[in-house]
C-alpha positions in Angstrom: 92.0 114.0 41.8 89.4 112.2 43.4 90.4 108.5 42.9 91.2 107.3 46.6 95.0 106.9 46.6 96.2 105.4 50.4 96.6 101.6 50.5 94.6 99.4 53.6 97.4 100.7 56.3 97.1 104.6 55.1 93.6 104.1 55.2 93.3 103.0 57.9 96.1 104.8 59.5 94.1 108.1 58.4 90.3 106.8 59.5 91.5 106.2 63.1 93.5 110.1 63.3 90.4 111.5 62.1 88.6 109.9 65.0 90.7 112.2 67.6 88.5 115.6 68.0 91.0 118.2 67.6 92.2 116.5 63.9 88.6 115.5 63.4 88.1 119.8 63.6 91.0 120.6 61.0 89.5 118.2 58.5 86.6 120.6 58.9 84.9 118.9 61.3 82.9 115.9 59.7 80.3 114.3 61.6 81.8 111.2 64.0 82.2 107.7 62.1 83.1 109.2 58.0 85.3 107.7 56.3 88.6 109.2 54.9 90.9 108.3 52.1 93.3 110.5 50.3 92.6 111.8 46.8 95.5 114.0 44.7 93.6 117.2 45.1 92.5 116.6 49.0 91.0 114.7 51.6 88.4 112.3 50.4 84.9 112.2 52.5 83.6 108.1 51.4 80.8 108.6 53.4 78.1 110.9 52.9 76.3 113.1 55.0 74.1 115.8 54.8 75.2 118.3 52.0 77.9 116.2 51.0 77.9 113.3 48.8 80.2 110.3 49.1 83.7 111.5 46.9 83.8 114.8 48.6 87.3 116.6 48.1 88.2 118.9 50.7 91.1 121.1 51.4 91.8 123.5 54.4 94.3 126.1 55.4 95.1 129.4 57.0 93.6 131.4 57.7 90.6 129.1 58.1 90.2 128.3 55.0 88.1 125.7 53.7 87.4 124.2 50.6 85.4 121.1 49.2 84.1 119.9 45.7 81.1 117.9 45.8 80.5 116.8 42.2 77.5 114.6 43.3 75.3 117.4 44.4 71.9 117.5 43.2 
């Protein structure tokens, strides 16, 4: 679930929607400049901020829902 699964043109496909404010918001609304890849489980966050480490599943839905599994927490 959380081994990065998009190749270099998903990637980076993915990294430049999630720069657009409005998509930015429904990936829950990570700070400007993280990284994305996709994982089986969810959206992976590759670069930490605070409270979340770098590997960071997250999931979101209706009715703003949100989810995320930070197995790096200390």
């Amino acid at each position: 679930m959380f081994k990065a699964q998009l190749k270099s043109s998903g990637k980076a496909a993915l990294n430049t929607a999630a720069q657009i404010p409005a998509l930015n918001d429904i990936f829950g609304g990570m700070p400007t400049g993280t990284e994305f890849d996709w994982g089986l489980g969810g959206i992976l966050t590759l670069t930490p901020f605070k409270g979340r480490s770098s590997g960071t599943l997250s999931w979101g839905g209706l009715p703003n829902l949100l989810l995320y599994i930070d197995r790096y927490v200390s």
